[in-house]
C-alpha positions in Angstrom: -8.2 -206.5 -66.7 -6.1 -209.7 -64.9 -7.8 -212.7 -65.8 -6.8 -216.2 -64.0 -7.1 -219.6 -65.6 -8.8 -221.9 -62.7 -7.0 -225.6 -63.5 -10.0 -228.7 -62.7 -8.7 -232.2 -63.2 -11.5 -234.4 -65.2 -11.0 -238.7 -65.5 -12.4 -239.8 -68.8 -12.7 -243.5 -69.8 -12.2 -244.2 -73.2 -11.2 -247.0 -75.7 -7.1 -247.6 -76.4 -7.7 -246.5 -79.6 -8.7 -243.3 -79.2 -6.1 -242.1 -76.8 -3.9 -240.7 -79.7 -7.1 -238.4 -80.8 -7.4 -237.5 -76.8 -3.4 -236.5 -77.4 -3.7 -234.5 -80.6 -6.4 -232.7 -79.0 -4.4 -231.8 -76.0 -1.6 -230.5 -77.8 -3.6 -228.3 -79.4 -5.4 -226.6 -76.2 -2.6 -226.6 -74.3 -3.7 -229.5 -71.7 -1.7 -231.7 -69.8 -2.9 -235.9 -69.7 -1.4 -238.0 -67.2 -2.3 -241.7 -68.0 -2.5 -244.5 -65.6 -0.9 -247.8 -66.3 -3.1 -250.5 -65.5 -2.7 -252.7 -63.0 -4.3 -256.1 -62.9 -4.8 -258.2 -60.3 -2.1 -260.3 -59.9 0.4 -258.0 -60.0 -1.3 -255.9 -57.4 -1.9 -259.3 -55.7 2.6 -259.7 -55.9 2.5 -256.0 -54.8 1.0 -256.8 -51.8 2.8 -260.4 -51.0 5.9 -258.2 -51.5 5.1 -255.9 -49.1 3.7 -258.1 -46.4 0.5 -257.7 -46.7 -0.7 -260.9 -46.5 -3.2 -263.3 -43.8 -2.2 -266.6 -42.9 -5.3 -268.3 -41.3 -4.7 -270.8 -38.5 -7.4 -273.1 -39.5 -10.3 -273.1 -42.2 -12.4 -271.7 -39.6 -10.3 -268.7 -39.0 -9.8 -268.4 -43.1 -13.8 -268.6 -43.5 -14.3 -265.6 -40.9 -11.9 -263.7 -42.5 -12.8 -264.1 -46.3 -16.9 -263.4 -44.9 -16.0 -260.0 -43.0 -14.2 -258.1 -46.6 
């Protein structure tokens, strides 16, 4: 009998703390974790200034209409 292992990738939230449990249990069935480095906002905010993507308004008219339509 040929048996195949289907793969399904799951997010789980969970406190700091526990993440070394989350490894331990991994290592013992064999799973792979990828964790995410969080990003707050004003590095995402220098991110984005870095990479031009950025609005200069003309007036506080023009800033008003474009802060309403996001």
């Amino acid at each position: 009998m040929n048996t195949t292992k289907t793969l399904q990738k799951a997010e789980i939230i969970l406190p700091s703390m526990d993440i070394g449990l989350l490894r331990k249990m991994a290592e013992k069935f064999g799973w792979t974790i990828k964790l995410e480095k969080p990003v707050n906002k004003i590095d995402k905010s220098l991110e984005d200034a870095a990479a031009g993507r950025t609005f200069t308004a003309q007036n506080i008219d023009d800033l008003m209409d474009h802060l309403l339509k996001e």
